[in-house]
MDTraj code that builds the backbone (N, CA, C; nanometers):
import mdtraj as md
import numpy as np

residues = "UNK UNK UNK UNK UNK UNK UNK UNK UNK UNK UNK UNK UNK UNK UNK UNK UNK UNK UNK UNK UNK UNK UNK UNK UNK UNK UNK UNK UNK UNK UNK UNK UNK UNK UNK UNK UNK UNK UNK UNK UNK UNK UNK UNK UNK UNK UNK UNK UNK UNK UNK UNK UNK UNK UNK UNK UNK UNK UNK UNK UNK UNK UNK UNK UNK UNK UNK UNK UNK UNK UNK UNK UNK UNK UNK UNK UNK UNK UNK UNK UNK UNK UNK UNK UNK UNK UNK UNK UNK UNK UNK UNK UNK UNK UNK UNK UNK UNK UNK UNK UNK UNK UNK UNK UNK UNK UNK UNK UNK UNK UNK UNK UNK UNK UNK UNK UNK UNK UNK UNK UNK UNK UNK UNK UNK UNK UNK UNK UNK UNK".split()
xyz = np.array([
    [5.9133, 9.2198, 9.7489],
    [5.9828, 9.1470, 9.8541],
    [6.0831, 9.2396, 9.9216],
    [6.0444, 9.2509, 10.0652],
    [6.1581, 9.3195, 10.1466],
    [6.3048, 9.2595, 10.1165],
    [6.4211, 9.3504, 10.1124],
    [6.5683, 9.2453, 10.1344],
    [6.6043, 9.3119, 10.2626],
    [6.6398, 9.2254, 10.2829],
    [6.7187, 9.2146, 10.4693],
    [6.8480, 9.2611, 10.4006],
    [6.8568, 9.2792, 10.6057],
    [7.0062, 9.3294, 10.6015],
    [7.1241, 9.2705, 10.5916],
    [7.0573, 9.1181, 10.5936],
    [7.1735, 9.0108, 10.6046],
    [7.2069, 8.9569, 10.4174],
    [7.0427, 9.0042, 10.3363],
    [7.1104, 8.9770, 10.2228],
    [7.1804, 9.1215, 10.1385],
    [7.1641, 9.2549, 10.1931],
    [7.2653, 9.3543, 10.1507],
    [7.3650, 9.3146, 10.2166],
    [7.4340, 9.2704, 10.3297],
    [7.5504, 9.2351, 10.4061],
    [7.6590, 9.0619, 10.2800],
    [7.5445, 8.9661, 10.2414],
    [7.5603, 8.8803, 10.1828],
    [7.6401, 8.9166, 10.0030],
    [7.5735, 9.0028, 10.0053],
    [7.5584, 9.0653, 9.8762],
    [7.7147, 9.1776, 9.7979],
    [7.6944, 9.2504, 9.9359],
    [7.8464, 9.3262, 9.9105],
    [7.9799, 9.2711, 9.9890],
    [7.9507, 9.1361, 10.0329],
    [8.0583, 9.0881, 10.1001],
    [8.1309, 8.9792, 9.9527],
    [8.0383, 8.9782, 9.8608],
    [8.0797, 8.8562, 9.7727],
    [8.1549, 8.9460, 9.6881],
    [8.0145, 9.0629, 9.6310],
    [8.0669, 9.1364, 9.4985],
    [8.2314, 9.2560, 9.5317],
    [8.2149, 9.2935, 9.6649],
    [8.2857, 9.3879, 9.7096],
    [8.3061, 9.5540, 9.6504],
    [8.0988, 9.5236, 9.6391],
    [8.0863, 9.6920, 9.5957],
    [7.9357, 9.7313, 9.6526],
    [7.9094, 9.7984, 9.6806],
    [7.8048, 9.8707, 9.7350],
    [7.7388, 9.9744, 9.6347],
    [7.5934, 9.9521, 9.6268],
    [7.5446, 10.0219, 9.5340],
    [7.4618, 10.1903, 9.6272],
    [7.4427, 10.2589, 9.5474],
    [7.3907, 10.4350, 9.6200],
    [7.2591, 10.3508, 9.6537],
    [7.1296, 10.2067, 9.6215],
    [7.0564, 10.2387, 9.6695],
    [7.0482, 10.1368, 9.8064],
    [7.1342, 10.0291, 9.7862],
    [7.1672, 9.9988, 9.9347],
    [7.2311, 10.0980, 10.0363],
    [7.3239, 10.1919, 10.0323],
    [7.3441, 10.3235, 10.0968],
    [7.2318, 10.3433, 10.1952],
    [7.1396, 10.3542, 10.1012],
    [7.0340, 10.4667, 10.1321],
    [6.9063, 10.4025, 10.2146],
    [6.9367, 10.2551, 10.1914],
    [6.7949, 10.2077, 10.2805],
    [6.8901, 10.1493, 10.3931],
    [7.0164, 10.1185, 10.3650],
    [7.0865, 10.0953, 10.5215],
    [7.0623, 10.2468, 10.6142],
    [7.0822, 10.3230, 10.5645],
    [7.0699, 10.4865, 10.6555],
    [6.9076, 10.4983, 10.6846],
    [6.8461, 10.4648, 10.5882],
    [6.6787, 10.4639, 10.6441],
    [6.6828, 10.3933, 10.7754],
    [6.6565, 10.2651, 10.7472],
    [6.6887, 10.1870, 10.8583],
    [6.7770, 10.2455, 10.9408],
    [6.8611, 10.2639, 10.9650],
    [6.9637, 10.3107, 11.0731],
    [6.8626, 10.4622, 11.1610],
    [6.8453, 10.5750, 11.0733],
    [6.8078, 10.6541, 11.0985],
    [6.6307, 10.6363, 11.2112],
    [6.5922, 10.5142, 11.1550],
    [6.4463, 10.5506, 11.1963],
    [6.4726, 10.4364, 11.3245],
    [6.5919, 10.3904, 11.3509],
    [6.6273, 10.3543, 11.5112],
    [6.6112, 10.1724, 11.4888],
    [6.6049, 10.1088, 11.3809],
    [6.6386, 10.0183, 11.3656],
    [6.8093, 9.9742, 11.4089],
    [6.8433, 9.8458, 11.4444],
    [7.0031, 9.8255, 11.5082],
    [7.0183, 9.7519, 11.4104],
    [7.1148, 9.8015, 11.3462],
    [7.1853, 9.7440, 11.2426],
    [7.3427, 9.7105, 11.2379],
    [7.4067, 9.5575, 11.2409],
    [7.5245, 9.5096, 11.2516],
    [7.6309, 9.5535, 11.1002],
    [7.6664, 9.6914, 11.1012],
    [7.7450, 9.7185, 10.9495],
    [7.9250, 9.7269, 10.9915],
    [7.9598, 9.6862, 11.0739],
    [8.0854, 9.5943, 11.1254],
    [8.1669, 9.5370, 10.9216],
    [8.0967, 9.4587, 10.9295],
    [8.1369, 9.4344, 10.7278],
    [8.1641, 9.5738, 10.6435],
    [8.1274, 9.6687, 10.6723],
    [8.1489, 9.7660, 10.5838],
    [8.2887, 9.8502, 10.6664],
    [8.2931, 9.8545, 10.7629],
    [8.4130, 9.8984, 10.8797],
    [8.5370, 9.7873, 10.8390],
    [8.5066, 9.7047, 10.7888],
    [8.6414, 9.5447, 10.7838],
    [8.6703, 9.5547, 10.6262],
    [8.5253, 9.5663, 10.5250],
    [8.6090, 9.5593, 10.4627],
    [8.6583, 9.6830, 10.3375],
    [8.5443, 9.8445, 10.3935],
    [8.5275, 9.9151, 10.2878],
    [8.5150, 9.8825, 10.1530],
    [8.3888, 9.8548, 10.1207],
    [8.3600, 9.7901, 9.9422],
    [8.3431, 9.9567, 9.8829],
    [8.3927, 9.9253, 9.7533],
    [8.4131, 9.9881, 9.6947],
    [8.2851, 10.0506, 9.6363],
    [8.2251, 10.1633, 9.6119],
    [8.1713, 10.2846, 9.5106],
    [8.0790, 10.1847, 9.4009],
    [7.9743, 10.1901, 9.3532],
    [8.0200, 10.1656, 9.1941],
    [8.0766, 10.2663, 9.1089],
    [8.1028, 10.2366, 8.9711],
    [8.1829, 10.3566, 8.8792],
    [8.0966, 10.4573, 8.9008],
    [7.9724, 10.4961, 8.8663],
    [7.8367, 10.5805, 8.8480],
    [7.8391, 10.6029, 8.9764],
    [7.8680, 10.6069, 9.0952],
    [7.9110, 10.6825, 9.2340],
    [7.9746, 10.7782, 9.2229],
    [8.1119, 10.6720, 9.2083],
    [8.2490, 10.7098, 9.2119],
    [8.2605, 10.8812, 9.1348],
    [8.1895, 10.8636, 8.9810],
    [8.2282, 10.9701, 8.8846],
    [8.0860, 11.0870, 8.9927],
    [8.0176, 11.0366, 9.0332],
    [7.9388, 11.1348, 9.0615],
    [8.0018, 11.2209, 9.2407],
    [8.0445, 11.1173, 9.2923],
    [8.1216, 11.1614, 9.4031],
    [8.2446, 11.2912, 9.3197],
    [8.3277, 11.2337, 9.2751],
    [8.4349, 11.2854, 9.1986],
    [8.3860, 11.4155, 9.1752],
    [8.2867, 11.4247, 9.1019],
    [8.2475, 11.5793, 8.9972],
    [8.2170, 11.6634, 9.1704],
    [8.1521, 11.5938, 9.2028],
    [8.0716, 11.7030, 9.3490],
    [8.2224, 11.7332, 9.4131],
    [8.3306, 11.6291, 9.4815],
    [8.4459, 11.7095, 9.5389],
    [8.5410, 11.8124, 9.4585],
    [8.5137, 11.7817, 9.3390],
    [8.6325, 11.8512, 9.2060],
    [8.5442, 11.9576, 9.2253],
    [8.4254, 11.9969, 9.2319],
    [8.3150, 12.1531, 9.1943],
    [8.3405, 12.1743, 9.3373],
    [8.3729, 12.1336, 9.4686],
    [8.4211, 12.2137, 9.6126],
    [8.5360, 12.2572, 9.6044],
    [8.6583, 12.2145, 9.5232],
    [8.7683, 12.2736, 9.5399],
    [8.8102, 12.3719, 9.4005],
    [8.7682, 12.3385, 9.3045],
    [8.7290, 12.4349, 9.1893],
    [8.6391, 12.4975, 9.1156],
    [8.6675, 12.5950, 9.0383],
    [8.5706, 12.6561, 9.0117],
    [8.5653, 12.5809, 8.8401],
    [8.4836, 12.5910, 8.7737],
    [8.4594, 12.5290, 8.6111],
    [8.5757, 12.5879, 8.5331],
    [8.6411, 12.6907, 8.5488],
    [8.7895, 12.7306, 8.4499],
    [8.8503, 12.6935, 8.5134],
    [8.8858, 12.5899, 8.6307],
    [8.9805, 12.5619, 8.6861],
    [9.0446, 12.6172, 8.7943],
    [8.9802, 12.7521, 8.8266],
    [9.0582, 12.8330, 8.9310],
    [8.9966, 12.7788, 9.0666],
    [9.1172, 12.7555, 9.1775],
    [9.0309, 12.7160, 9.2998],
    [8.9408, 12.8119, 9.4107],
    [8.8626, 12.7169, 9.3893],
    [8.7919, 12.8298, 9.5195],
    [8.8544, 12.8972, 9.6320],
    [8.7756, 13.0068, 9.6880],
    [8.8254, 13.0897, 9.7852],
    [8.7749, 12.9879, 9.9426],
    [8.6662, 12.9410, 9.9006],
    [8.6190, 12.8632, 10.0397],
    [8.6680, 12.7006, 10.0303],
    [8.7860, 12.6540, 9.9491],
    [8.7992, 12.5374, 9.8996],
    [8.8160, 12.4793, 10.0464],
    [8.7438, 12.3304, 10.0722],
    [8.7836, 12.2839, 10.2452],
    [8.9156, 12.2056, 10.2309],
    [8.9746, 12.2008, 10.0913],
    [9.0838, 12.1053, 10.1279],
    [9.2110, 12.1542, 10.1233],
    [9.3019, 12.0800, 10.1556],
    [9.4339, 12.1056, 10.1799],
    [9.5187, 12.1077, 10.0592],
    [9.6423, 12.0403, 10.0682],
    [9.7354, 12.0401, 9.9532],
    [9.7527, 11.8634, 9.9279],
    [9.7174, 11.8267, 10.0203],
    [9.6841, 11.6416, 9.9972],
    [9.5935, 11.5980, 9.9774],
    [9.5045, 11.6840, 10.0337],
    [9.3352, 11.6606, 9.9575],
    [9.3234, 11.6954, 9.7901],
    [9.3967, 11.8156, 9.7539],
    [9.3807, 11.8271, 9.6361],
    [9.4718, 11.7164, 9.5383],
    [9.5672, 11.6761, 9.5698],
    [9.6475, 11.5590, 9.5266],
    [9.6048, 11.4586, 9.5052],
    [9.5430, 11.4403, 9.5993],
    [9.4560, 11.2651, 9.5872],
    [9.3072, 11.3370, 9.4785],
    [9.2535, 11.4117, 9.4804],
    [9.1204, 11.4664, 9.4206],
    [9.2410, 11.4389, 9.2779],
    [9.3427, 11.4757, 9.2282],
    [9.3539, 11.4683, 9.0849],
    [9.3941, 11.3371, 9.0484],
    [9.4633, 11.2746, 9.1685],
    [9.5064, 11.1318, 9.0705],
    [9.4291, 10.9811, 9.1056],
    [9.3194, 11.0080, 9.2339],
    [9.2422, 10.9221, 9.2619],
    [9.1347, 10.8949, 9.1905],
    [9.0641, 10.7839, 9.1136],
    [8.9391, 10.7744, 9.0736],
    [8.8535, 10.6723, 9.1367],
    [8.8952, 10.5881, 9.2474],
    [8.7623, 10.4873, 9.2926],
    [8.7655, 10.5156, 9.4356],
    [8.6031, 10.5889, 9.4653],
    [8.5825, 10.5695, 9.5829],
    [8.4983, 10.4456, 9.6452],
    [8.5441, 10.4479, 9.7962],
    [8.4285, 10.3622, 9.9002],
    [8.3952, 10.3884, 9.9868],
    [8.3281, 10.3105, 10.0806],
    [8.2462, 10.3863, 10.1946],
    [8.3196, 10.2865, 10.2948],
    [8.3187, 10.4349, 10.4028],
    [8.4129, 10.3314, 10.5075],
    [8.3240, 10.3140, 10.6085],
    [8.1960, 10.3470, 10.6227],
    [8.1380, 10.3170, 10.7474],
    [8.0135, 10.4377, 10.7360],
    [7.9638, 10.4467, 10.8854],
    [7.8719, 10.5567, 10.9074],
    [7.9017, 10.6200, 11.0514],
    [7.8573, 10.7646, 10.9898],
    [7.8696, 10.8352, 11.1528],
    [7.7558, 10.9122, 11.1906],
    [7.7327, 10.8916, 11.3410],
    [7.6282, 10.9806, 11.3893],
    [7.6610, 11.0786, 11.4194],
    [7.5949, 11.2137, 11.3251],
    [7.5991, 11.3279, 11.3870],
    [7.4628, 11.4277, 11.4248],
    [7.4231, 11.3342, 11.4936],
    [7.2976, 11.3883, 11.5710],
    [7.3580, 11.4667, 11.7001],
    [7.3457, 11.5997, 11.7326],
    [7.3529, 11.6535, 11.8072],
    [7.2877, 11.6281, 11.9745],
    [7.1936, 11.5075, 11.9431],
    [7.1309, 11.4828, 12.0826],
    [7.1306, 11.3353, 12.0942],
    [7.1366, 11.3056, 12.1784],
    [7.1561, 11.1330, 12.2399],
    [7.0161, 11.0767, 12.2050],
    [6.9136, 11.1634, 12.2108],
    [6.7915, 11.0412, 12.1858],
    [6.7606, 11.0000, 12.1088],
    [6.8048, 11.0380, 11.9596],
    [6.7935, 11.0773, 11.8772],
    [6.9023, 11.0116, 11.6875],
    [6.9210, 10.9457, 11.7171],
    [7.0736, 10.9065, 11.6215],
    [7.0344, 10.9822, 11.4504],
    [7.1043, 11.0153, 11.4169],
    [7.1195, 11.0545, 11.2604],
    [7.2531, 11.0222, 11.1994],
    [7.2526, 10.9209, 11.0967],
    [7.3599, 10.8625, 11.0541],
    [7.3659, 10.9222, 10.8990],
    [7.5455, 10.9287, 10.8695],
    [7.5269, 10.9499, 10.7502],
    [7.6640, 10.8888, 10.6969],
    [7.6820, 10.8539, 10.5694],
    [7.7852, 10.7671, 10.5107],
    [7.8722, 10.8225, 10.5174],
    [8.0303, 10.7469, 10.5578],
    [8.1470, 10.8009, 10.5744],
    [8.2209, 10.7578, 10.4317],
    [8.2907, 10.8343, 10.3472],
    [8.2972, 10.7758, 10.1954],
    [8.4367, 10.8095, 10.2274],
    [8.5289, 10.7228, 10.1183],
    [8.7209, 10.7266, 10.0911],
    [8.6919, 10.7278, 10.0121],
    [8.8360, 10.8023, 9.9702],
    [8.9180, 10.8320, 9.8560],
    [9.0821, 10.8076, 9.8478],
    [9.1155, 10.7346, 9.7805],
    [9.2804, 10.7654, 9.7911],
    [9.3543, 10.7627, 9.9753],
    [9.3037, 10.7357, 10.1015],
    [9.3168, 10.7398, 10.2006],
    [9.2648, 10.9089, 10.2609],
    [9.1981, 10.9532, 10.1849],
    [9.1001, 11.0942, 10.2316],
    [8.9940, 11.0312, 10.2985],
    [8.9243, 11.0522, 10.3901],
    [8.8057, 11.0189, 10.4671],
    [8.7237, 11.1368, 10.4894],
    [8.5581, 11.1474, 10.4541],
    [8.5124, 11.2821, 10.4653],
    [8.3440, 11.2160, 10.5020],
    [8.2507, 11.2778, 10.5572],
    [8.1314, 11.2975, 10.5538],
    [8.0407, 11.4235, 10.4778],
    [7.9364, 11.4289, 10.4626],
    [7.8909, 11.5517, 10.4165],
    [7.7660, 11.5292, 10.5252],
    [7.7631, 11.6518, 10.6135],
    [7.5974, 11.6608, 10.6608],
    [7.6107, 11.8026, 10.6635],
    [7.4745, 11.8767, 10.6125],
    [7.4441, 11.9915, 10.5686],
    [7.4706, 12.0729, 10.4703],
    [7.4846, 11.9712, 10.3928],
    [7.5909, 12.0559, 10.2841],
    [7.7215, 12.0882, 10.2585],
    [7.7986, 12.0564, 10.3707],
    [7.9160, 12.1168, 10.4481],
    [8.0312, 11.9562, 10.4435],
    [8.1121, 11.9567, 10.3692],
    [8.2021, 11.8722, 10.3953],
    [8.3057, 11.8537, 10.4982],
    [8.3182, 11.7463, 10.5898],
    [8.3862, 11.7830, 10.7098],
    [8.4945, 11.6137, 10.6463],
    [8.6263, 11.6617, 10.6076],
    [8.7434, 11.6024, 10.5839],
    [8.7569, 11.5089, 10.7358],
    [8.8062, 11.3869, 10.7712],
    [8.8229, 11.3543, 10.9014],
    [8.9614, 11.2415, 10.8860],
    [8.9991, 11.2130, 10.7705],
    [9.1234, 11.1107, 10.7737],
    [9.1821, 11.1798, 10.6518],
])
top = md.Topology()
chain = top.add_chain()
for i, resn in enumerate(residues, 1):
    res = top.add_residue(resn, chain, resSeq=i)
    for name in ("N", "CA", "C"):
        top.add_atom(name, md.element.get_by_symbol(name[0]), res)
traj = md.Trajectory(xyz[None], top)
């Protein structure tokens, strides 16, 4: 059975958490030019589950350090980014952004928080934006 978008919308509006595989078929959909109303995720940012959260966590903690602890030379964050990276543990998703380089074209990808940090990842490349 297909689930609509109105019962992932139904779904994380009750529980007020969003799971990685709703993520991923809202961005399918989005990506392959389906119009999708995600306004609810902009109002109310639901939260990560834990098994996100710790997996988000390890991937930003391995960009700004190295495994003995020393920080990287290419680290993208600041001195408030690294602040919130040590005492923050639950992330959420605040929305989606297109960064398709051409208008005909949309490519969306999840905008995730932390602690009031706001970041995307497309290409590998973390781009910090709040």
């Amino acid at each position: 059975m297909k689930t609509t978008n109105e019962q992932i919308q139904k779904e994380v509006e009750q529980t007020g958490i969003i799971t990685e595989a709703q993520i991923a078929l809202l961005l399918r959909r989005m990506n392959t030019g389906e119009k999708i109303d995600v306004q609810y995720i902009w109002d109310s940012h639901p939260n990560l589950t834990n098994e996100q959260s710790i997996k988000g966590l390890i991937w930003l903690r391995n960009q700004w350090q190295t495994p003995r602890g020393a920080e990287r030379k290419n680290s993208p964050f600041g001195y408030r980014e690294e602040k919130i990276l040590e005492t923050e543990t639950q992330m959420y998703l605040v929305g989606f952004y297109d960064t398709a380089r051409y208008r005909q074209r949309s490519f969306y990808v999840p905008v995730y928080g932390i602690g009031g940090m706001e970041y995307y990842i497309s290409g590998g490349q973390i781009s910090i934006i709040g």
